[in-house]
Residue frames relative to the residue before (quaternion, step in Angstrom):
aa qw qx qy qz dx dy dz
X 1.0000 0.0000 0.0000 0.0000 0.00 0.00 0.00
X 0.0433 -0.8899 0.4187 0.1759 3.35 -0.20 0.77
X 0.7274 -0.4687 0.3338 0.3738 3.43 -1.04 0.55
X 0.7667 0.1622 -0.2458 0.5705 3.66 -0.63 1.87
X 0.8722 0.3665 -0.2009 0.2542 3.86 1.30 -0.04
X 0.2258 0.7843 -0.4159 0.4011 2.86 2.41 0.58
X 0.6212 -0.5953 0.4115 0.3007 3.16 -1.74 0.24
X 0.6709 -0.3546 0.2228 0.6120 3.59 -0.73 -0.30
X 0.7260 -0.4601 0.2605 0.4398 3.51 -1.43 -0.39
X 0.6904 0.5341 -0.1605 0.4609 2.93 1.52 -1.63
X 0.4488 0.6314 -0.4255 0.4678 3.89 1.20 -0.54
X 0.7238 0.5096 -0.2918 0.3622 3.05 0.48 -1.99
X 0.6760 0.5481 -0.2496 0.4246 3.86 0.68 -0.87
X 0.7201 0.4306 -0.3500 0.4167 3.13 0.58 -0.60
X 0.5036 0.7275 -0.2189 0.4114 3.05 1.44 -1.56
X 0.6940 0.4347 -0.1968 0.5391 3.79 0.70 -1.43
X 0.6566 0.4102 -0.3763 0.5089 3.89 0.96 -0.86
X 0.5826 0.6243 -0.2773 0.4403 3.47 0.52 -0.85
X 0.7308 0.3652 -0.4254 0.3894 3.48 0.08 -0.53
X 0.6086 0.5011 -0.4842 0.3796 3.62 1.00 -0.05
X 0.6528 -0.5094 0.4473 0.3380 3.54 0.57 0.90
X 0.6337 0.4810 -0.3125 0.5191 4.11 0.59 -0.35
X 0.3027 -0.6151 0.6957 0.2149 3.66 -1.16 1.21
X 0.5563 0.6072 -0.4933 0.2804 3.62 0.58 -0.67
X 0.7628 0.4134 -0.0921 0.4886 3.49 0.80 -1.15
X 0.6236 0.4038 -0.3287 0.5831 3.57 1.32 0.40
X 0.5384 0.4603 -0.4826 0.5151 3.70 0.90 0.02
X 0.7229 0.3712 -0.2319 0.5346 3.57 0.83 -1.13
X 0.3652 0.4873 -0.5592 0.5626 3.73 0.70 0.61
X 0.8099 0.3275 -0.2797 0.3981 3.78 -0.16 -1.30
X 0.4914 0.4630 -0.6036 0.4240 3.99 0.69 -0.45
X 0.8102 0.2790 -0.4572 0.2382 3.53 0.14 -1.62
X 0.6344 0.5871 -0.4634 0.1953 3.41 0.61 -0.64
X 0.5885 0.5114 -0.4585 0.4266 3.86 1.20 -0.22
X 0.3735 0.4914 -0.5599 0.5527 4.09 1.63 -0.15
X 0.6835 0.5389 -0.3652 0.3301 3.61 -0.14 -1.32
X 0.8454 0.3589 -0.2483 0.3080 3.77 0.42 -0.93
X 0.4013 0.5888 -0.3984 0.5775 3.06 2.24 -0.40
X 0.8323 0.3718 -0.3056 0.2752 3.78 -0.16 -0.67
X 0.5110 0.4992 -0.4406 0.5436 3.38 1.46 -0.17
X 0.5508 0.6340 -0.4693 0.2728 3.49 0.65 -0.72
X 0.7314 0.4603 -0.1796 0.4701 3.28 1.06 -0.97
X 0.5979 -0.5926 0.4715 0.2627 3.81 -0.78 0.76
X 0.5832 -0.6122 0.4202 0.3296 3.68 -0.36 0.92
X 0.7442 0.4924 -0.2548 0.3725 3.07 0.80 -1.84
X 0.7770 0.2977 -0.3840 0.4002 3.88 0.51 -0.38
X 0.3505 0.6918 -0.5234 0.3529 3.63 0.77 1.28
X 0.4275 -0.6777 0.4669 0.3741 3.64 -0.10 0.79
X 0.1986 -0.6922 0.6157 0.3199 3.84 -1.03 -0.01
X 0.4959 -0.5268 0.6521 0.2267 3.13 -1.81 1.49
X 0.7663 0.0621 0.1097 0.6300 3.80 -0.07 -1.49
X 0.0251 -0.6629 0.7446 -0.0740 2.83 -1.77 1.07
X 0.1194 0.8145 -0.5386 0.1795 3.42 0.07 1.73
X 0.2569 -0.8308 0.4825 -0.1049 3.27 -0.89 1.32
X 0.8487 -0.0040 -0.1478 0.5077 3.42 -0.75 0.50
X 0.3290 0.8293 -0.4515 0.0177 4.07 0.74 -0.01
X 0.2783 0.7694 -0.5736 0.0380 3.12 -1.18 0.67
X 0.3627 -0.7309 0.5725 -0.0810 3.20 -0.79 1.89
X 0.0275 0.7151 -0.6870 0.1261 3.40 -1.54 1.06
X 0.2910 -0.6605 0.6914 -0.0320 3.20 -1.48 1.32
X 0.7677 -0.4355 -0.0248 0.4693 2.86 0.18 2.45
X 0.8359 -0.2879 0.0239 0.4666 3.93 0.27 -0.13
X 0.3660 0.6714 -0.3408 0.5469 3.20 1.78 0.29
X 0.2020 -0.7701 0.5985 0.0896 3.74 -0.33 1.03
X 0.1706 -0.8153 0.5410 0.1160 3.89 -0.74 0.61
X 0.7117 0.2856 -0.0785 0.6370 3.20 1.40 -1.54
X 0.3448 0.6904 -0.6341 -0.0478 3.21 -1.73 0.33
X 0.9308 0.1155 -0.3029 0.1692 2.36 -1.77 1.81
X 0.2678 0.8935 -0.3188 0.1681 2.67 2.19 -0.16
X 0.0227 -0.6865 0.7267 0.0109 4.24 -1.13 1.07
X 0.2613 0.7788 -0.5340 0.2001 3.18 -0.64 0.82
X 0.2797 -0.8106 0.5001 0.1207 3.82 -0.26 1.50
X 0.1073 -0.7249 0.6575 0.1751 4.18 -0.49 0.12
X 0.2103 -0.7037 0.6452 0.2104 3.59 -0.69 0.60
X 0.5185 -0.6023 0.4609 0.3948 3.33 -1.63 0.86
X 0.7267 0.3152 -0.2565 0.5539 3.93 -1.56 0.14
X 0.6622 0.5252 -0.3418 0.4108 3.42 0.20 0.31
X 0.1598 -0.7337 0.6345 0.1831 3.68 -1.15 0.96
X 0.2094 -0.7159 0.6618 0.0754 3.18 -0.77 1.65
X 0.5525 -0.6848 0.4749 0.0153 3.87 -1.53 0.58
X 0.2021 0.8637 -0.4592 0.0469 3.78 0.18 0.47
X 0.1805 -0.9063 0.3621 -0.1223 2.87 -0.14 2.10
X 0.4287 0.7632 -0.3549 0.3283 3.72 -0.50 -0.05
X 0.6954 -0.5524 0.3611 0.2844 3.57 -1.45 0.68
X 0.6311 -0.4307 0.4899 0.4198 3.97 -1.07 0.41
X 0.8454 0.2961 -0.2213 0.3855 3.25 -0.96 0.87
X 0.5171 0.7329 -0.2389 0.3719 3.69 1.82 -0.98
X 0.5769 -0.6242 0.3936 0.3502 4.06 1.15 -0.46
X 0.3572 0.7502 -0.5268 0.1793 3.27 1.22 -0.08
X 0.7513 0.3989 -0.1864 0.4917 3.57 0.10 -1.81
X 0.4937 0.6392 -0.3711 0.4582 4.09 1.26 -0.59
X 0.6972 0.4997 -0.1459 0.4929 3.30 0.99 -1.67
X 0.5599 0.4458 -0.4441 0.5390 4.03 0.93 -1.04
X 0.8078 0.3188 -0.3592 0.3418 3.26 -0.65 -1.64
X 0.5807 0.4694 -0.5685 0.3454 4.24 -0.02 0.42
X 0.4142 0.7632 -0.3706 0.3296 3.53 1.56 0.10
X 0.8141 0.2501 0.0387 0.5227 3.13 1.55 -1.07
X 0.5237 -0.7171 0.2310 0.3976 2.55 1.50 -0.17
X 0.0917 0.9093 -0.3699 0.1671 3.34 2.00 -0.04
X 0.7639 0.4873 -0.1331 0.4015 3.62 0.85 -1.75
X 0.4211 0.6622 -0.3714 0.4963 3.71 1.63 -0.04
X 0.6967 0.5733 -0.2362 0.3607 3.30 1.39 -0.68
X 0.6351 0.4227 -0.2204 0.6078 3.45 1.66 -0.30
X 0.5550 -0.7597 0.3273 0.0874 3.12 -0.95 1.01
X 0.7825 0.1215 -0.1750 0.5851 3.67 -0.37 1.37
X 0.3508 0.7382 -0.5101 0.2679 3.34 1.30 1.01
X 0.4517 0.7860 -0.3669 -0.2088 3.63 -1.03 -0.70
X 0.5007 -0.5812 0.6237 0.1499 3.61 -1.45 0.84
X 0.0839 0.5988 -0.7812 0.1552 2.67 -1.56 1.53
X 0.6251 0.4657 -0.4736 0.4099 3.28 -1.48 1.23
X 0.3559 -0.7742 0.3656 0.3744 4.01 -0.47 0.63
X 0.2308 -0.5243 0.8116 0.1146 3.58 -1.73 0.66
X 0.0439 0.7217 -0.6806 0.1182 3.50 -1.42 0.95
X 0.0131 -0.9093 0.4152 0.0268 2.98 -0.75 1.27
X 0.5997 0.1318 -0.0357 0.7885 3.98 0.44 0.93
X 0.8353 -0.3039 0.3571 0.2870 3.96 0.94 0.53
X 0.7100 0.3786 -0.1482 0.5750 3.33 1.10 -1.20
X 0.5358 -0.5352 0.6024 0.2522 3.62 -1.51 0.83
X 0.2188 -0.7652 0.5646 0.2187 4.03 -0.39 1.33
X 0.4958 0.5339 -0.5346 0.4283 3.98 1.37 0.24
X 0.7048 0.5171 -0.2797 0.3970 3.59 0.67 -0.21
X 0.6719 0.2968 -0.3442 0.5847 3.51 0.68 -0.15
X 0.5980 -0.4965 0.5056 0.3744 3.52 -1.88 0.76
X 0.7620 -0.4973 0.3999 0.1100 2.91 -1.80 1.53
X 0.7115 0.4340 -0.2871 0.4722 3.43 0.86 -1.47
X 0.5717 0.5856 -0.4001 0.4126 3.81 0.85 -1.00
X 0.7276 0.4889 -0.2713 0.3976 3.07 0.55 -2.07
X 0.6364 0.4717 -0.3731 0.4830 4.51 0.71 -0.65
X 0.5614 0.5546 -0.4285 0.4400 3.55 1.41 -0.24
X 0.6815 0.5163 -0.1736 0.4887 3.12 0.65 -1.21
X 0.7954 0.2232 -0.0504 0.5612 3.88 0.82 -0.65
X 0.0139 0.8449 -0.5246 0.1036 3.52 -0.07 1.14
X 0.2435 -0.8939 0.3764 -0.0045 2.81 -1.00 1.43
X 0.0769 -0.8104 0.5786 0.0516 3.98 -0.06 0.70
X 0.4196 -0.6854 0.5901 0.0778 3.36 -0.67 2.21
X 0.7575 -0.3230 0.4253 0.3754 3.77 -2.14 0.35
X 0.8640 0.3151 0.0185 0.3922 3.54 0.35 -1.44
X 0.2981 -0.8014 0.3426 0.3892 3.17 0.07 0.79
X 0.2633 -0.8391 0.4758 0.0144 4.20 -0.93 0.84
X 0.0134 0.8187 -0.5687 0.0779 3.41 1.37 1.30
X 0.3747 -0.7031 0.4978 0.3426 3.54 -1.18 0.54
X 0.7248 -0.4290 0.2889 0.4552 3.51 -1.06 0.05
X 0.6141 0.6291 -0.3158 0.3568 3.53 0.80 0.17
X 0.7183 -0.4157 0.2683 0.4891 3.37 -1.45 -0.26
X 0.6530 -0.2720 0.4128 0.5737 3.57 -1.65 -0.49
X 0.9446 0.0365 -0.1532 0.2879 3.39 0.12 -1.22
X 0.1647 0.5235 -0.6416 0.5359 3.23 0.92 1.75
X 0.6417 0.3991 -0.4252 0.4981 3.46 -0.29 -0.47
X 0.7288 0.4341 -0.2484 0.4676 3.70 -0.23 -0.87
X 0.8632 0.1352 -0.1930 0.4465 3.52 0.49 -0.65
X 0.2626 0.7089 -0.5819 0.2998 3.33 0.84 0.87
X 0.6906 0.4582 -0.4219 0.3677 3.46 0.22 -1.03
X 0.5202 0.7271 -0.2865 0.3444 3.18 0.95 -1.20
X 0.6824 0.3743 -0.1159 0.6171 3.55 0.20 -1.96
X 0.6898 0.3760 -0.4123 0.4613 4.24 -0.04 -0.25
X 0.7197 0.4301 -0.3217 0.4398 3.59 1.03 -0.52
X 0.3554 -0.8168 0.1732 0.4201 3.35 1.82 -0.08
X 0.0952 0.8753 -0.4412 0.1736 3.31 0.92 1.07
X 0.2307 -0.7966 0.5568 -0.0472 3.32 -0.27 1.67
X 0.6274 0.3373 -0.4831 0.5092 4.13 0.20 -0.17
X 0.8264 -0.3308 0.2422 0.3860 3.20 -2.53 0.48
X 0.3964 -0.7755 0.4827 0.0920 3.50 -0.82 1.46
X 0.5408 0.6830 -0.3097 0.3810 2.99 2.02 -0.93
X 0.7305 0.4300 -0.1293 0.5146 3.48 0.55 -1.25
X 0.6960 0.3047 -0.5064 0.4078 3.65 0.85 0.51
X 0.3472 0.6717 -0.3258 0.5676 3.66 1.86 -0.56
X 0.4432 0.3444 -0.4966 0.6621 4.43 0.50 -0.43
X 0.8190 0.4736 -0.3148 0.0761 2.63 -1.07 -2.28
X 0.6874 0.3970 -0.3013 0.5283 3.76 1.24 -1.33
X 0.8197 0.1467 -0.4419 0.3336 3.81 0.29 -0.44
X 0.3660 0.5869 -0.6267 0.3590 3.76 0.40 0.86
X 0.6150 0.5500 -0.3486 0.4447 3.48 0.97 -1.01
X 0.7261 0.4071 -0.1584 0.5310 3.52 1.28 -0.71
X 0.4145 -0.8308 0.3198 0.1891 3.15 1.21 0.43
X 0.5212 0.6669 -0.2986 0.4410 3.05 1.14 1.05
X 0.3742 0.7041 -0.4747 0.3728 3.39 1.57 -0.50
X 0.6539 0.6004 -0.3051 0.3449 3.59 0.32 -0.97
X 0.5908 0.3805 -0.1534 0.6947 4.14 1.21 -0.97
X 0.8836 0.1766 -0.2024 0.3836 3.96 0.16 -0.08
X 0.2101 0.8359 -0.4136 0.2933 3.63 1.44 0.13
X 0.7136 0.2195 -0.0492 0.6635 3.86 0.95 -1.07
X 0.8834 -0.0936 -0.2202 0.4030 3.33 0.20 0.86
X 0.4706 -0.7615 0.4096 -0.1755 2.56 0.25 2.45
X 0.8609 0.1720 0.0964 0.4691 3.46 0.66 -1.78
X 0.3559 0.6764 -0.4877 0.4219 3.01 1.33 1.04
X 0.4583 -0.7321 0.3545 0.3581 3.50 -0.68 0.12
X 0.5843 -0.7449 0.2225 0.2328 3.37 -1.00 0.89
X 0.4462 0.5663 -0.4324 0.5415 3.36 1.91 0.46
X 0.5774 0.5208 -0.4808 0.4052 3.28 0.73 0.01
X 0.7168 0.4459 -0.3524 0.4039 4.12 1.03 0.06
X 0.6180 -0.5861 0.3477 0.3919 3.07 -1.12 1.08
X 0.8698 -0.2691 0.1812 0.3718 3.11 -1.75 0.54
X 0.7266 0.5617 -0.0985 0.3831 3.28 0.29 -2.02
X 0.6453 0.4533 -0.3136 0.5290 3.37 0.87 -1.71
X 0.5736 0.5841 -0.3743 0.4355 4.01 0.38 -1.61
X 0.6737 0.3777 -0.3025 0.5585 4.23 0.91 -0.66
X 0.7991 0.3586 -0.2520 0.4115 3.29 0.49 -0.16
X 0.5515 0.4179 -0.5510 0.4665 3.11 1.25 0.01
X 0.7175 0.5254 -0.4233 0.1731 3.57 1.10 -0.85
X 0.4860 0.5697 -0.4439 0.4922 3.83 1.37 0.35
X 0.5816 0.4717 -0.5184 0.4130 3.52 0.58 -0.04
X 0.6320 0.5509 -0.4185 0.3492 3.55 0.98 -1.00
X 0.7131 0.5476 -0.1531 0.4101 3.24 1.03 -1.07
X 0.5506 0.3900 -0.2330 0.7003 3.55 1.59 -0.55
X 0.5436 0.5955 -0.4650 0.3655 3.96 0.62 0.28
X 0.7159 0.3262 -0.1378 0.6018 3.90 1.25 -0.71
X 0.4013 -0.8193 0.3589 0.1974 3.28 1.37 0.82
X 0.1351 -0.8524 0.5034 -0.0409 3.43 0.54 1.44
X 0.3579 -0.7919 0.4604 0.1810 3.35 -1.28 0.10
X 0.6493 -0.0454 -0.3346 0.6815 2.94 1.63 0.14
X 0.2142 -0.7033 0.6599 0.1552 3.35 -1.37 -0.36
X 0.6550 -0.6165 0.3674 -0.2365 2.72 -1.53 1.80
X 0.1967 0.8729 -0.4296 0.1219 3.76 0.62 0.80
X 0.1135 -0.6883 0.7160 0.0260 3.69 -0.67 1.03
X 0.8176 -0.3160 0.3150 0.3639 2.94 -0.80 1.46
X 0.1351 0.8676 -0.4710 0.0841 3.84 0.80 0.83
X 0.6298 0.4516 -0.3531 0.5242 3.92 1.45 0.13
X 0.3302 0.8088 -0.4815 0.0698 3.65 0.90 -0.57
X 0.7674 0.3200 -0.0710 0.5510 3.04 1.16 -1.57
X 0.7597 0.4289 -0.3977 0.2843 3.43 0.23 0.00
X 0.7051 -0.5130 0.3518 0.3406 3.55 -1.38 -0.35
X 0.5041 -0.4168 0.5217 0.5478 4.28 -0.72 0.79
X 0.8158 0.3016 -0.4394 0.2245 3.37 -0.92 -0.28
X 0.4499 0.5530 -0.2949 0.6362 3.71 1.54 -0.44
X 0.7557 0.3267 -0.3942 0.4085 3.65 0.24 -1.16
X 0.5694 0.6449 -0.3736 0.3469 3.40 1.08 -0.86
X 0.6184 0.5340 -0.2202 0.5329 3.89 1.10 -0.77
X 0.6782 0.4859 -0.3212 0.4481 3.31 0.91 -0.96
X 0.5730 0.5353 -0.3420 0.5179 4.07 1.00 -1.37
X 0.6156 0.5982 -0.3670 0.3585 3.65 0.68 -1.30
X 0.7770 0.2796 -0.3199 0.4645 3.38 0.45 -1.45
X 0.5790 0.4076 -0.5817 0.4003 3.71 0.45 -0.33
X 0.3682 0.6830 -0.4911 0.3959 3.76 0.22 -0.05
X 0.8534 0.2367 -0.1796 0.4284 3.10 -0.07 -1.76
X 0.5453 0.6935 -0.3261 0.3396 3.53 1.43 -1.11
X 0.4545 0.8375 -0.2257 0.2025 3.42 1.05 -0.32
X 0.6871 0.5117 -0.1908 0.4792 2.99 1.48 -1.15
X 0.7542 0.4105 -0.0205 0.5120 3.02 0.90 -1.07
X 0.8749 0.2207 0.0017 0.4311 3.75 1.39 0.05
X 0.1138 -0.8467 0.4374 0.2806 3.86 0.56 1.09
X 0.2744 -0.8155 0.5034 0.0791 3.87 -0.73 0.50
X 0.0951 0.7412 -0.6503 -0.1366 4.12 -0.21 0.16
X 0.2472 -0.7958 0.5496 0.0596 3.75 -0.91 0.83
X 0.2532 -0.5467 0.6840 0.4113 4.43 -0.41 0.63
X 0.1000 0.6849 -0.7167 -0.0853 2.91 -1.61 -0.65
X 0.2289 -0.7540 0.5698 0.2333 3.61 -1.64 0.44
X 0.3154 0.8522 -0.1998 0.3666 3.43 2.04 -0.23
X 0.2349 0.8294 -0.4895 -0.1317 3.11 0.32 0.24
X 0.4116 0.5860 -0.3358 0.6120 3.39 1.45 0.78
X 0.6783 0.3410 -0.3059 0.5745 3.64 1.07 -0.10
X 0.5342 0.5498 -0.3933 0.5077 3.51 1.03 -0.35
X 0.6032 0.6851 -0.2288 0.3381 3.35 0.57 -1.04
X 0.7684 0.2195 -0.0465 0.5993 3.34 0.64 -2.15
X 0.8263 0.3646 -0.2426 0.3542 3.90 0.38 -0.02
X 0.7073 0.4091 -0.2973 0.4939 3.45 1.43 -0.15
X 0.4365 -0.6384 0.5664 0.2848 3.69 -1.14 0.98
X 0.7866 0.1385 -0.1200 0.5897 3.92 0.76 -0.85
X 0.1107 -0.7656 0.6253 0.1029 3.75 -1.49 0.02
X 0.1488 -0.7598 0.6310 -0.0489 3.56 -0.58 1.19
X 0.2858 -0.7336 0.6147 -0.0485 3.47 -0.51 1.63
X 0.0981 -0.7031 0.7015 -0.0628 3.64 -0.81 1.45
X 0.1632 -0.6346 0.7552 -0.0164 3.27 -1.75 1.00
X 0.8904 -0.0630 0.2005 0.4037 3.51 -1.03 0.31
X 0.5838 -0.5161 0.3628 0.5110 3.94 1.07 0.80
X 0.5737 0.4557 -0.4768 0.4856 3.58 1.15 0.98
X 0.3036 -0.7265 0.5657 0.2450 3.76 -1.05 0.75
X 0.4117 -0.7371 0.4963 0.2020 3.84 -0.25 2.13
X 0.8241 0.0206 0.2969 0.4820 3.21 -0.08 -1.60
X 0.0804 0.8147 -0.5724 -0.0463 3.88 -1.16 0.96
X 0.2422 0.8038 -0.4819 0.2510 3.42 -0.07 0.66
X 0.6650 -0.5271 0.3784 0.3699 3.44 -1.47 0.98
X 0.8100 -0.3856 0.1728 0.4067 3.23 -1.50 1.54
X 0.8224 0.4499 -0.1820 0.2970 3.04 -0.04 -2.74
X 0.6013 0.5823 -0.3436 0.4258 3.33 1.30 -1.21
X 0.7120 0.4717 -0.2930 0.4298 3.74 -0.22 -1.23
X 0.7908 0.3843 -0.3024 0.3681 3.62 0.22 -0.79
X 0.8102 0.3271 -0.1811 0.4514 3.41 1.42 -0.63
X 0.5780 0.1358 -0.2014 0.7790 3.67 1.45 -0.03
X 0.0300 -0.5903 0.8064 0.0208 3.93 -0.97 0.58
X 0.3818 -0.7062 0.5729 0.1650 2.93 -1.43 0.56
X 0.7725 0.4019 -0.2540 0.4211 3.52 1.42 -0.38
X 0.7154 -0.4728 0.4124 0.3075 3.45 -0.56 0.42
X 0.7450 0.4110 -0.1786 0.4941 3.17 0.79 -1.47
X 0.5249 0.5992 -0.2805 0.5355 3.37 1.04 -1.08
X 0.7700 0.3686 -0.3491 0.3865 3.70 -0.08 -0.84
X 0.5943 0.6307 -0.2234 0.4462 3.39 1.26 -0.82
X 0.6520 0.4475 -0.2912 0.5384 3.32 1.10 -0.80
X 0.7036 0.6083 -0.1577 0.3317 3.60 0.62 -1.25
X 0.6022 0.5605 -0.0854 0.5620 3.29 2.05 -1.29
X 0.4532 -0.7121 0.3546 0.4021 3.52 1.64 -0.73
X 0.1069 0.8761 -0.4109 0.2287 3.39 1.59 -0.16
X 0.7627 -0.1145 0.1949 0.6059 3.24 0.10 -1.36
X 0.6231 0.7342 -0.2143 0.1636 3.49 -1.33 -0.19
């Protein structure tokens, strides 16, 4: 695809949903793509920034992963992280939360700011409150549906009707419907997909501000993924989100921006419609075109 001859944005979306042969997933191509044309409408610049992270570069004991990475995330926005196996993407998420503090002989130098504030400065537990994180695989705990949901809750010491936030997070997750009547069953007992959705409710249970996605469809089926893009859809208003991905058809239909990584370098950032149909880098088009990768 060369650079200046892609279709529109909203074509392009459908087009990518469409080729799976499913109208289901091309109607819901065209909702997001009217989100998609509202938000380009608007200039980047009058989008508040969620993160504003500058100079980063992270290393796993003398092994360098990141470098230099500047990259703004606006708030309410689903920002993309694209790029080949090996490239820093999911390396590059989990310093969001600190996540990478958890492996041993790591460190990060350069500033992440979130809302303004330095996220090395504020306590870890707050800062995982405030940034939730939803891993490749889904990682129900050993417990019930609603144990699982109201853990975060009962560790953060929430004392009022647990019931009615436990609904509230797995409607947000669009699952309340499939698990309503057996509440207290255990969550290995749901299918893959559901076991991913229940884990965003857990995470949408302490009412995060942003949320975190490792590659959260890898494993599952188009119809699941199709539910999953949906709720980030709706999740939008009320939540800024950055997602890995290997999709480049899921990038497309579910992210407002997309930030192309090369080798623990950030290639190319720029609003969805823009990047996929006019890249400005070389490398970027190559990747996007299937070239390599």
């Amino acid at each position: 695809m060369p650079a200046g001859s892609g279709p529109p944005a909203a074509e392009y979306m459908i087009m990518a949903s469409a080729s799976q042969g499913n109208d289901v997933f091309a109607a819901q191509a065209a909702r997001q793509a009217r989100g998609h044309e509202r938000s380009v409408a608007a200039p980047e610049k009058e989008a508040s920034v969620r993160f504003d992270i500058s100079d980063l570069n992270f290393y796993y004991g003398s092994k360098q992963a990141v470098f230099g990475l500047n990259l703004k995330i606006p708030k309410n926005k689903v920002t993309a992280l694209i790029g080949p196996s090996g490239c820093g993407k999911s390396t590059f998420l989990r310093t969001l939360n600190r996540m990478n503090e958890t492996i041993r002989n790591t460190r990060v130098a350069g500033k992440i700011l979130l809302d303004g504030q330095s996220i090395l400065d504020m306590d870890v537990v707050k800062l995982r409150r405030r940034v939730g994180m939803v891993f490749q695989r889904p990682n129900p705990f050993p417990k019930s549906i609603y144990d699982n949901v109201a853990y975060g809750l009962r560790v953060n010491g929430y004392s009022g009707r647990l019931g009615d936030l436990v609904e509230h997070s797995l409607k947000r997750a669009a699952l309340w419907e499939e698990v309503k009547d057996s509440l207290h069953k255990s969550a290995f007992a749901l299918s893959g997909g559901q076991q991913q959705r229940l884990c965003i409710a857990r995470a949408l249970a302490v009412d995060p501000e942003v949320l975190l996605l490792d590659e959260p469809c890898s494993a599952l089926d188009p119809v699941t993924t199709a539910k999953i893009e949906e709720l980030m859809f709706q999740l939008k208003d009320s939540c800024t989100m950055a997602i890995v991905t290997h999709n480049m058809q899921q990038a497309a239909r579910a992210s407002d921006f997309t930030a192309f990584m090369l080798d623990g370098k950030l290639i190319e950032h720029n609003e969805t419609s823009k990047l996929f149909t006019t890249p400005q880098d070389p490398r970027t088009e190559a990747y996007i075109t299937g070239r390599f990768g």
